[in-house]
N, C-alpha and C positions, 0 to 999 in steps of 0.2 A: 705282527701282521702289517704289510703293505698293501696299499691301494693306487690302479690308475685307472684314466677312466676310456674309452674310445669314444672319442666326439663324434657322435652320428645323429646331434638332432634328437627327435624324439626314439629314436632306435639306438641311444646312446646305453653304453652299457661299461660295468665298473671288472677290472683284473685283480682279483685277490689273491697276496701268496704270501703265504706262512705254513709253518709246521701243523699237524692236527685239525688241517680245516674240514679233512673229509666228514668229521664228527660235530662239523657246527654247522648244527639242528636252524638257528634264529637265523644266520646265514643263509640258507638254503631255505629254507622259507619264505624269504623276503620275496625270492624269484621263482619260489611254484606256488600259485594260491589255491591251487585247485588239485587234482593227481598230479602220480610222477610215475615213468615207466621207464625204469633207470636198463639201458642197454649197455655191458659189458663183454668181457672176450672168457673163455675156456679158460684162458691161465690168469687171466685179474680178478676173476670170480673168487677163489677161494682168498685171495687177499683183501679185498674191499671191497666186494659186495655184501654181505652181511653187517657192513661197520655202516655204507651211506644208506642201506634202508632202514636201517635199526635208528638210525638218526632222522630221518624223512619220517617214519612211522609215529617215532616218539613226538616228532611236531605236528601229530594229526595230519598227517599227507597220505589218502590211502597210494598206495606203492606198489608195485608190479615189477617182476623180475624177469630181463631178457639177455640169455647166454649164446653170442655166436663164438665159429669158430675163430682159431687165433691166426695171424698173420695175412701178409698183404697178400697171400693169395686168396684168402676169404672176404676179400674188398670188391664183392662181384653183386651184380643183380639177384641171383640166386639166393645171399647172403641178403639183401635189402629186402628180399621177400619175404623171407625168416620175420624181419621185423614190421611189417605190413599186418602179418598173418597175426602175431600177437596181438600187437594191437587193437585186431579186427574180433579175434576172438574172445578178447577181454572188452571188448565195447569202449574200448578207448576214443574221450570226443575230441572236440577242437580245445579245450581246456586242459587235458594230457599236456602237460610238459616233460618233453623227453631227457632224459640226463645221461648224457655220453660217459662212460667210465672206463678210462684207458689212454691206447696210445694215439695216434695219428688214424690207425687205419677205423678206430671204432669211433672216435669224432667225425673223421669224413662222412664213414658212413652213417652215423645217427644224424648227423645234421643235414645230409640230404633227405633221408627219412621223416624227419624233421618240416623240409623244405617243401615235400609234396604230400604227405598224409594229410587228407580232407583238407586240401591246398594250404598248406599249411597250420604247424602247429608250434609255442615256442618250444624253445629248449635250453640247456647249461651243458656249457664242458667245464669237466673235471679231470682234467688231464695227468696222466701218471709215469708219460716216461718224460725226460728234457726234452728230445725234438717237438713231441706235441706241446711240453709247456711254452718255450720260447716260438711257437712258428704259428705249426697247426691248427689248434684251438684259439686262434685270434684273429679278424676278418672275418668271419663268416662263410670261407671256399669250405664248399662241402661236393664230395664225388665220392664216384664210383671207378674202379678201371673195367678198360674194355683189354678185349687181345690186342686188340691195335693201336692203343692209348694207352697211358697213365692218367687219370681223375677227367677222362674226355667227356664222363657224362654224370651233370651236375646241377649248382644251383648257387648263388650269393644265397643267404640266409645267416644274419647274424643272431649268437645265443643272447640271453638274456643276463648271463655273466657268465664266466671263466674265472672259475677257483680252484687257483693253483696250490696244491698240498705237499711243500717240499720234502716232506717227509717220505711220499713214495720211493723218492729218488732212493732211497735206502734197500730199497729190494727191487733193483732192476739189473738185471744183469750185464756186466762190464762194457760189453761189445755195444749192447744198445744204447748204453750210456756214452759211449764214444762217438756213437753215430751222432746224438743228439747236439755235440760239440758242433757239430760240423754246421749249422745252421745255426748256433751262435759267434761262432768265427767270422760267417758270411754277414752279420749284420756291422760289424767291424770295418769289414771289406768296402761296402756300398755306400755305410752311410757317416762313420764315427769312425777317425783316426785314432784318438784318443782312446775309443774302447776297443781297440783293435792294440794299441800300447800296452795296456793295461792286462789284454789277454796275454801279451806276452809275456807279461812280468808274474802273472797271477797262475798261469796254466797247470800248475804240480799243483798248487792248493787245489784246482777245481777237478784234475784226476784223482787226488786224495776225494775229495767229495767234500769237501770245508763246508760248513754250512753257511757262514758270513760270504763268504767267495760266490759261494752258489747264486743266495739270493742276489745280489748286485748282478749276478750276469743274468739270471731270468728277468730280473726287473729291466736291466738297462736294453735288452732284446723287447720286451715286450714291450718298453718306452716308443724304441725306435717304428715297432711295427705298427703299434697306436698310432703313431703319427701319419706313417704313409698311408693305413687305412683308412685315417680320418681327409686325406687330403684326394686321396685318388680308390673311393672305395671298386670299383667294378674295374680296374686293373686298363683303364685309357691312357696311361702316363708312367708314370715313376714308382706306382706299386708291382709295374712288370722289376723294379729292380731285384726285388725280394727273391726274384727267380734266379741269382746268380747261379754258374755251375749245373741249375736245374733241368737246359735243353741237353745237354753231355749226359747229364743223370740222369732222364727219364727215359733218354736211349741205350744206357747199360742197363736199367732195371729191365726194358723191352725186352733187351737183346738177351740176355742169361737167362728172363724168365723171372716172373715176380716172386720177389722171398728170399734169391738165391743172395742178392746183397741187399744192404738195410738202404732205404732210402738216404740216411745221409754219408753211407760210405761212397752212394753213385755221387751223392752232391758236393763232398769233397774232391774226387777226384774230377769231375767236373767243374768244379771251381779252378783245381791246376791250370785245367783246360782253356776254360776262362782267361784268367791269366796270360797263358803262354800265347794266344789269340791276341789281348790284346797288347801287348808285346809287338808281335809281329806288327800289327797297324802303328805300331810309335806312339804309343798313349801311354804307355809306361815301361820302364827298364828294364834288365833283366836282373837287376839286383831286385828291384819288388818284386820279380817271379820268384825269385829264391826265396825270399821271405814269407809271401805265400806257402810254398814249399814245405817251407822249413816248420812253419807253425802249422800245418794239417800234418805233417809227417809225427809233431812232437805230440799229436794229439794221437798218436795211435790206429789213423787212417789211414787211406788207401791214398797215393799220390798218382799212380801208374793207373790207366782204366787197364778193361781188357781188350785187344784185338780183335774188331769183328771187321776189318777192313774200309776203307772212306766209304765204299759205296753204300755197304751196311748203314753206319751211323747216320751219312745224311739220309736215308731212305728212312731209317725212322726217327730222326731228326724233322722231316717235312712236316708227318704229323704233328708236332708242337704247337699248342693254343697259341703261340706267339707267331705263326706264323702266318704271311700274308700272301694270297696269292703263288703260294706253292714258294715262297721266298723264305728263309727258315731267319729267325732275328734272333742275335743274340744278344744275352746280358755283358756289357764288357767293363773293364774299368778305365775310366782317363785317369786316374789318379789312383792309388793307394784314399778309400774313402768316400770317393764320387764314381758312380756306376750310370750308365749312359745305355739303350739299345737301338739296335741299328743290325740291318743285313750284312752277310760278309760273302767277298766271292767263296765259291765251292772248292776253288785251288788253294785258298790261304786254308780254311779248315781244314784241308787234305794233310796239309804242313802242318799244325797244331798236331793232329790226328795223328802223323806219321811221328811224332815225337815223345806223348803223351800216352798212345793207347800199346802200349806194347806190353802187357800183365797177360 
């Protein structure tokens, strides 16, 4: 078992990841002293819901069981009502600590749930596919989408820990598993040349699923994002890097429709995008495009987006959290390593766009 910690002061909170933690009862106790109304999905239920209440129960936690449906199209209000209504129905008070169990979409959404249940109540992610252990489950962004948005309506609300259980990674299936690459590539990109090296040298072990390989890449992702969380929590500065790829990607996820691609196959091939953007502006070569490239390609992702035409993208590109006064910013790199954001004219995007988006 390893440990890090997020420096937030008295909202400071510790990252656990090791094999078999979903069944460590003294663990998981430490950070619910009162109930637990552990919220999961349709298809993680039958896998570890029985193991983390069976473990909660056994350490005198009374426990509560909340099943929504699965995937990112269930990341709706409708779905946050679902879990309101338990709650409310089971007399759950401000002492309920919520316990997210899953991927991305059920962290999001527990932890907004979370964020506004009788204004607040705490909570734990327990994350079980890699995009939510290296990304999601760490900072505290918790949302919901809208039709017009990806995560546009939300809350800061950080858990009381994140205990990460490598051992799920065992039973996720291939493609998700490949998505979740894609957000640990991007921490390579922004911030660590070096773990950006090392990805490339280590990449078959981590498609194998090596477990030595694995943990080093959850931990040194989680390292990197502890830190920017701890430096720039509400996202005023340099925690917008962590968005690389992310403005491209949350306008193919818009644009096809939530579900149809996984969140980190829009953010790899957003990341290309990325790329080949700042390329254009003279911040980096095109030999680092290709190397971009080359390692999201060997990872099994998407390089090419799809074609919904420039005016498309930036029209739902405007909407972007990052955007200011109707000015859309993006994440770009000066370097292999260092990530920077700033506006771009709408003709250079048109050119990235007319290059990149043709799938």
């Amino acid at each position: 078992m390893d440990e890090l910690r997020v420096e937030l002061g008295e909202r400071a909170y510790p990252i656990v990841v090791g094999p078999g933690l979903i069944d460590d009862a003294a663990r998981l106790r430490a950070s619910i002293p009162a109930s637990a109304a552990v919220v999961t999905s349709e298809r993680i239920a039958p896998l570890y819901l029985g193991r983390i209440s069976a473990a909660l129960r056994g350490a005198g936690v009374p426990t509560i069981e909340i099943v929504l449906p699965d995937g990112e199209s269930a990341k709706t209000a409708a779905t946050l009502e679902m879990v309101y209504s338990a709650l409310l129905e089971k007399r759950c008070d401000r002492k309920t600590t919520l316990v997210a169990l899953g991927g991305g979409v059920v962290g999001d959404l527990t932890g907004f749930a979370a964020a506004t249940y009788q204004r607040g109540v705490p909570y734990v992610q327990v994350p079980t596919t890699l995009l939510a252990q290296v990304d999601s489950s760490v900072g505290g962004k918790t949302a919901i989408n809208h039709p017009l948005g990806k995560n546009m309506i939300g809350a800061f609300h950080q858990p009381n820990l994140v205990l990460i259980d490598t051992a799920t990674l065992a039973s996720l299936p291939e493609r998700e598993y490949r998505s979740g690459l894609a957000e640990v590539i991007k921490y390579g990109l922004i911030d660590d040349l070096d773990f950006l090296a090392w990805l490339e040298g280590h990449l078959d072990a981590l498609l194998a699923r090596d477990a030595q390989a694995l943990t080093h890449a959850i931990l040194r992702s989680c390292s990197i994002k502890a830190r920017i969380v701890a430096a720039d929590e509400r996202e005023s500065g340099m925690r917008a890097w962590l968005n690389l790829g992310h403005t491209f990607g949350h306008a193919i996820e818009a644009g096809l429709g939530y579900g149809e691609w996984l969140h980190g196959e829009a953010v790899a091939a957003g990341m290309v995008a990325a790329a080949d953007l700042s390329a254009r502006l003279g911040y980096i070569g095109t030999a680092d495009v290709e190397r971009v490239v080359r390692l999201i390609a060997r990872a099994g992702l998407p390089v090419a987006a799809p074609n919904f035409g420039p005016d498309r993208y930036l029209g739902l590109m405007r909407g972007d959290k990052k955007s200011e006064a109707g000015a859309i910013r993006y994440v770009l790199l000066t370097r292999l390593g260092v990530a920077r954001v700033e506006p771009v004219a709408d003709a250079i995007v048109a050119a990235t766009l007319a290059t990149v988006a043709t799938g």
